[in-house]
C-alpha positions in Angstrom: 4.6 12.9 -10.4 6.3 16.3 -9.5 3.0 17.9 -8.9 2.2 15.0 -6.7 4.7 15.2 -4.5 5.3 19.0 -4.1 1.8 18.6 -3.0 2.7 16.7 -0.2 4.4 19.3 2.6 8.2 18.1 3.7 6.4 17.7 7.1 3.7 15.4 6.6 6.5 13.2 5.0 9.0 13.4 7.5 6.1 12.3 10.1 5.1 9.6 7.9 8.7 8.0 8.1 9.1 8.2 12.0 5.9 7.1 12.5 4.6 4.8 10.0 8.0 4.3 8.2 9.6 3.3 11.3 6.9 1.2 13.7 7.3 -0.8 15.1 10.0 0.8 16.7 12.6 -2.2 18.1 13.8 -2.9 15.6 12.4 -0.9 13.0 10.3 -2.8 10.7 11.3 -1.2 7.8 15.0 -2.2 8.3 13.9 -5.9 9.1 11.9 -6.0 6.1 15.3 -4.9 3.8 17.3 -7.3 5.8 14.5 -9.9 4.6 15.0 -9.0 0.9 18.4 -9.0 1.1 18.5 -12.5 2.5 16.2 -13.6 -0.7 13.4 -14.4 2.5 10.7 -11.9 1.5 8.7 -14.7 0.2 5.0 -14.4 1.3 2.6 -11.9 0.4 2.4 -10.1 4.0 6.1 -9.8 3.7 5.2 -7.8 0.5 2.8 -5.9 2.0 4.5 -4.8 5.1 7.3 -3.3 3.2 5.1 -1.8 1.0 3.6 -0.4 3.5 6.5 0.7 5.8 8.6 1.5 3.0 6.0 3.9 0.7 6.8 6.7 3.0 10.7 6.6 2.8 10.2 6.0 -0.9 8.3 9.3 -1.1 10.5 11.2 1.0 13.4 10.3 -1.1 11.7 11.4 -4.5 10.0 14.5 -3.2 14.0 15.5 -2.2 15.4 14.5 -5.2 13.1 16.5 -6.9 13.7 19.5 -5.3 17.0 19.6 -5.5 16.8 18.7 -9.0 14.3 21.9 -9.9 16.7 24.1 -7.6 
């Protein structure tokens, strides 16, 4: 998994959540998505999906970082 993710430059990452991670941008998705699991409402497979989807990049981001600061 480490050799995964410190192929993946900090940048590409950091796009990945402003972009992807965060589209649409009022509200973010992402954060509409957590409010949905919180709630117990993230019932249907697109629901799944979509936070999947938005969240992989922030997920990423957040082990590629814990990573590094773990090997330094």
């Amino acid at each position: 998994m480490e050799k995964l993710l410190a192929a993946i430059p900090w940048g590409v990452l950091i796009i990945a959540c402003l972009t992807l991670g965060l589209a649409p941008f009022q509200p973010p998705h992402i954060w509409e998505k957590l409010q949905m699991l919180v709630k117990g409402q993230l019932v249907r497979p697109i629901d799944w999906f979509d936070f999947l989807l938005h969240g992989t990049p922030w997920l990423l981001l957040a082990a590629k970082a814990i990573f590094a600061l773990k090997s330094s």
